[in-house]
N, C-alpha and C positions, 0 to 999 in steps of 0.2 A: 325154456328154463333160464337161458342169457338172459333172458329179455328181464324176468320179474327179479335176478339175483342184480344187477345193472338198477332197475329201478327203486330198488330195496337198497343200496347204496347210496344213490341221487338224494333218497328220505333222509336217510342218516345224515348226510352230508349237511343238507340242507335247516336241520334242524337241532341235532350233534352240536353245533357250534355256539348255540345259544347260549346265553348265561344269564339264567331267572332274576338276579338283580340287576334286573337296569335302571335304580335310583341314583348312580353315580353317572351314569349316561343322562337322565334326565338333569340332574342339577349341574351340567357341566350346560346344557344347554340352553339352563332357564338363565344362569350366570352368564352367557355370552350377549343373552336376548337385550339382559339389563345392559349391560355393558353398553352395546348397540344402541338400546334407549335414552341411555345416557349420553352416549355422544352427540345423539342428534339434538336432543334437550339443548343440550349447553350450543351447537351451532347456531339454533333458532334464537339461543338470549343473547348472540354475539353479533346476529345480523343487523340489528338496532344502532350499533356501533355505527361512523359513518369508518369509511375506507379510505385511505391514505391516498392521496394523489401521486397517479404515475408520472415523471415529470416525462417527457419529449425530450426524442434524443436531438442534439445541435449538432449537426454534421461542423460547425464552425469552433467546436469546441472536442473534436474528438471522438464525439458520441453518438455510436451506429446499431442499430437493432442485430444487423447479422457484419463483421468486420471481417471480412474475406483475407485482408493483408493480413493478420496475423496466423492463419492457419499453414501448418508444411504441406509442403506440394501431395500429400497422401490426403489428408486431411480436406482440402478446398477444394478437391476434385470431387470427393465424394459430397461433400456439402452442396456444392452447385448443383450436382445430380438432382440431390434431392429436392434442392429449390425448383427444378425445371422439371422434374419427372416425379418427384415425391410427393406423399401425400400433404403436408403441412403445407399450411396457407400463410406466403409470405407477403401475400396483397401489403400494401401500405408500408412497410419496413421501411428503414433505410438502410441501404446495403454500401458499402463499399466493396470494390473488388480492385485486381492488381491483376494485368495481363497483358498481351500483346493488342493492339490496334487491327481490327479487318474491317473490310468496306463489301457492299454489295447493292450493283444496283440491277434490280429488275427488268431485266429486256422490254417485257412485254407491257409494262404498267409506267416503265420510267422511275418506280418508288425507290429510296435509298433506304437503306439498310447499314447500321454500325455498328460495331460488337466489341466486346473485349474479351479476346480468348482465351481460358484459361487452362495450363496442360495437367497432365498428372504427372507423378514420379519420374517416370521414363520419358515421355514428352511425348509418346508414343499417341497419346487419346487426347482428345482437345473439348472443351466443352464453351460456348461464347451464349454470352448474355446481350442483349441489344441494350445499347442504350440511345437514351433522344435528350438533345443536352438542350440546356433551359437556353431559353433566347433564340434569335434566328442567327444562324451559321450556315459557312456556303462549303461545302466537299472542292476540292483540296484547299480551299485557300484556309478554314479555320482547325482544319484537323492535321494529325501530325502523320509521318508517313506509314505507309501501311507496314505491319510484323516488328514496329515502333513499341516499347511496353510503357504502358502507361497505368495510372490509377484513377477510379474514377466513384463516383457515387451518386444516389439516387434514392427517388422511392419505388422499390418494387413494383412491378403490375401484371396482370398477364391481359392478354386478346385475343379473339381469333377474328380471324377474315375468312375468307372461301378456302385458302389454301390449310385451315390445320389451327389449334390454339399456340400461342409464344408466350415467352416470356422478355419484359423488358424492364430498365431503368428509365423511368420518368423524371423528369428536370433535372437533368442528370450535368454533374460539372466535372471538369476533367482536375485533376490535380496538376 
């Protein structure tokens, strides 16, 4: 007797809630469709158009795709993050950043490694970007001393080798 007074409900419920005119349910919907239609109309007659040229940013004139120096230390930290662990593709940018000077050189390969470390709020987390500065340069005679803060720029890139993908700055000049 639960069962068919329960299922005799469910009906009710199910159908109870209906309301015979759905002409105002349809024209809300036929009006959204146009709308939609329309939008897409007018982007296909706008594609014809040519596109304005992006100009290229001039690192010699100020001008950086992502500029690391003007974010507060909450801010750059998490920004970095996202460049070295986030999803967005900052391949080819040119980045500027502001940080400390680190070096590393690899035992086993002999390879060098140089970064600019950048902290957060507390100084407690550090997060370093490599950079490879344009030209040939010799470790210590053209770089500055190491936990030195310096600013530097480049183009974006990432790579991997056997050990894992990175991320680095490509022709990268020191300020």
């Amino acid at each position: 007797m639960k069962r068919i007074v329960c299922l005799l409900c469910c009906g009710l419920l199910l159908t109870g809630c209906g309301n015979p005119d759905t002409q105002k349910i349809n024209d809300l919907i036929a009006a959204q469709e146009q709308t939609e239609n329309n939008d897409v109309q007018s982007s296909a007659e706008t594609s014809d158009v040519p596109k304005p040229t992006v100009a290229v940013p001039d690192a010699a004139n100020g001008e950086y795709d992502v500029d690391l120096t003007t974010l507060d230390s909450n801010m750059v930290y998490a920004q970095v993050y996202d460049m070295v662990f986030g999803e967005t593709d900052y391949s080819g940018k040119l980045v500027r950043a502001k940080g400390t000077f680190d070096y590393y050189q690899d035992p086993q390969t002999q390879k060098e490694y140089f970064a600019v470390l950048i902290s957060d709020a507390t100084a407690c987390c550090a997060q370093g970007i490599e950079f490879v500065l344009e030209g040939d340069h010799t470790y210590p005679d053209d770089y500055p001393e190491l936990g030195s803060e310096i600013v530097v720029h480049g183009t974006f890139n990432t790579y991997e080798d056997e050990t894992g993908a990175y991320v680095q700055l490509r022709d990268a000049v020191m300020e």
